[in-house]
C-alpha positions as a printed NumPy array, in Angstrom:
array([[-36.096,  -6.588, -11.173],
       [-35.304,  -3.53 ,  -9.338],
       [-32.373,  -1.641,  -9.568],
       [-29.955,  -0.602,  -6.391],
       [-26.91 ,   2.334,  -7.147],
       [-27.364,   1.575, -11.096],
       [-26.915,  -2.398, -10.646],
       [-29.755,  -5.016, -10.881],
       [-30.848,  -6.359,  -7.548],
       [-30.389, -10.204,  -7.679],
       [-32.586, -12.25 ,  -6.371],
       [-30.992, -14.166,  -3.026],
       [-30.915, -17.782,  -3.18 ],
       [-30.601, -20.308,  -1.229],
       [-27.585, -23.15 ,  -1.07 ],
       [-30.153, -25.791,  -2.942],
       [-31.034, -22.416,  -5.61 ],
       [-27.173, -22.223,  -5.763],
       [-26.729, -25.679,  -6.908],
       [-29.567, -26.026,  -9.221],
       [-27.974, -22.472, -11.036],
       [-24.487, -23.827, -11.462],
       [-25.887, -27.343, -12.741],
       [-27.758, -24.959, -15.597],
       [-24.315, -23.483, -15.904],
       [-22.599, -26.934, -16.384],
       [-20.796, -27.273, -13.603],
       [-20.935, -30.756, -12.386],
       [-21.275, -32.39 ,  -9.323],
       [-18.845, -36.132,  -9.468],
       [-16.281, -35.127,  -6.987],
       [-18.253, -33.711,  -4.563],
       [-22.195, -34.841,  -3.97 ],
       [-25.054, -32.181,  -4.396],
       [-25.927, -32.922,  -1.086],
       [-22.188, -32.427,   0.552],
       [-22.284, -29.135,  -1.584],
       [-25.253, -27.811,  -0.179],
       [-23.681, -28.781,   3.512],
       [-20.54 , -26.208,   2.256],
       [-22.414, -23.834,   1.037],
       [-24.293, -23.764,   4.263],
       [-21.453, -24.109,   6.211],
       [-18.754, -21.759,   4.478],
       [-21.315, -19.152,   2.832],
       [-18.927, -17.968,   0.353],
       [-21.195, -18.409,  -3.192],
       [-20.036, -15.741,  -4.303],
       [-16.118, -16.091,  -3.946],
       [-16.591, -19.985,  -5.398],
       [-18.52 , -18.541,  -8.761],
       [-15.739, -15.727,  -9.615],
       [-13.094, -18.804,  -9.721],
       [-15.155, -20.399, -13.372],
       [-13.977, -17.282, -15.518],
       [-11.098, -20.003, -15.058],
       [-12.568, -22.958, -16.919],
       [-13.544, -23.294, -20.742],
       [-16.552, -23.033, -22.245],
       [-18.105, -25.402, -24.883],
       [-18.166, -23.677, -27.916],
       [-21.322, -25.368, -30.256],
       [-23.698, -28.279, -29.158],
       [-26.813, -28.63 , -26.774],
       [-24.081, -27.49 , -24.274],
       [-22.993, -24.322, -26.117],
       [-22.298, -21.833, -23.223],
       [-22.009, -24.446, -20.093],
       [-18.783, -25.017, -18.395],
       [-16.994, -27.918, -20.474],
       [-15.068, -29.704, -17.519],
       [-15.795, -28.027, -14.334],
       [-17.133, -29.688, -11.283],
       [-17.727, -28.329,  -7.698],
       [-15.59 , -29.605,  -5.787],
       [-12.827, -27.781,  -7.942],
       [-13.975, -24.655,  -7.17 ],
       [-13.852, -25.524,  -3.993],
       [-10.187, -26.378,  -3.658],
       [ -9.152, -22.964,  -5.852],
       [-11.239, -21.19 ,  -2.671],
       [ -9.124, -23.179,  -0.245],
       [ -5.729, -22.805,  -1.97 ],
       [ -7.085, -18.902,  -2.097],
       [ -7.332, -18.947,   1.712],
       [ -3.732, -20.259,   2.052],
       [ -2.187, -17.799,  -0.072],
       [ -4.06 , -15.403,   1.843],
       [ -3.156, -16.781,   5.244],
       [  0.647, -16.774,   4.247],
       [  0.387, -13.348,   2.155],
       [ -1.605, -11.729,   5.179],
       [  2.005, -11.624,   7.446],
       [  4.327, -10.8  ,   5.122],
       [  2.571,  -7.649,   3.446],
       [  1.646,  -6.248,   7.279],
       [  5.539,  -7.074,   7.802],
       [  6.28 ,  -5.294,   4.531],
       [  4.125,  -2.166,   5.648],
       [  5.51 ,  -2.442,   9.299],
       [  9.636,  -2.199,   7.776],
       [  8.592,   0.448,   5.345],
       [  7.547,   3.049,   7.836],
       [ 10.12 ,   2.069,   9.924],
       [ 12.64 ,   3.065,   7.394],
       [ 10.153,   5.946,   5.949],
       [ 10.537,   7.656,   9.942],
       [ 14.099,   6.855,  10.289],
       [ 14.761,   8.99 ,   6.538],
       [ 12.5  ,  12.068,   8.278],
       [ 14.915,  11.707,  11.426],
       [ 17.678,  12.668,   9.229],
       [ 15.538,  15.133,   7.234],
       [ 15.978,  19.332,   8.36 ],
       [ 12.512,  20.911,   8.102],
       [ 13.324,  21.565,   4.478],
       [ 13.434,  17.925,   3.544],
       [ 16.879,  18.089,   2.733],
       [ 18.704,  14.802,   3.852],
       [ 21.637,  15.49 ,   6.755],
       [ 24.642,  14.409,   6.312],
       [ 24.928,  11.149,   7.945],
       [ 27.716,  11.123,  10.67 ],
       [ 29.892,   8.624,  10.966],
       [ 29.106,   5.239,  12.04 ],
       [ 24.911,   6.458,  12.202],
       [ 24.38 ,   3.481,   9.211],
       [ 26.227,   0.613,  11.804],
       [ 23.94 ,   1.933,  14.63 ],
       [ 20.988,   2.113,  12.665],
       [ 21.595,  -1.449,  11.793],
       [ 22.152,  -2.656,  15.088],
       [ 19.12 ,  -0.203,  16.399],
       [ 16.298,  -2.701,  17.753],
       [ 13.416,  -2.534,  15.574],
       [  9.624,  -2.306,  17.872],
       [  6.312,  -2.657,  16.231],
       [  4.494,   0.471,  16.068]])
């Protein structure tokens, strides 16, 4: 195959391609049907994201299965992508949150900065008002 930037260009596959290279991978298909897996796939397009979750899962080690995934089916990858997308969705707030309070406090420290960056002496009762101060988005 070609090569893009140093990296071999993969060939793109379909959701059907998809299944039939995880089943010669070992990953199983009892909880969920091929045929509802193909439907996700389709639906959710995210191949890519569900493969990086088997580093997870164990190998077997010797046999006609030496390499395959030893008890991994689809429909666990799956759930780790959905459990992903929760974290995500309740990470997501808090971290734009974090960023918001952090320059917040970052521009009230360069209000009490001179030029020089040396920190003014804070007058008295500037830390209650500060406190009290309401705090806008930027």
């Amino acid at each position: 195959m070609g090569e893009i930037g140093g990296a071999e260009k993969k060939p793109w596959l379909t959701p059907a391609q998809q299944i039939v290279q995880l089943k010669s991978q070992g990953v199983r298909f009892v909880l969920m049907t091929e045929g509802d897996a193909e439907e996700y796939l389709k639906a959710n397009n995210n191949y890519f994201r569900l493969r990086s979750y088997r580093v997870n899962f164990e190998k077997v080690k010797a046999g006609s299965r030496e390499g395959e995934y030893e008890n991994l089916d689809f429909k666990m990858l799956v759930d780790l992508s959905i459990v992903d997308m929760l974290l995500r969705s309740e990470m997501l707030p808090m971290t734009l949150d974090t960023e918001h309070f952090s320059k917040v406090l970052l521009l009230k420290e360069m209000r009490r900065s001179d030029e020089g960056g040396t920190p003014r002496p804070s007058e008295p009762g500037c830390e209650e008002a500060d406190k009290n101060e309401p705090v806008s988005k930027m």
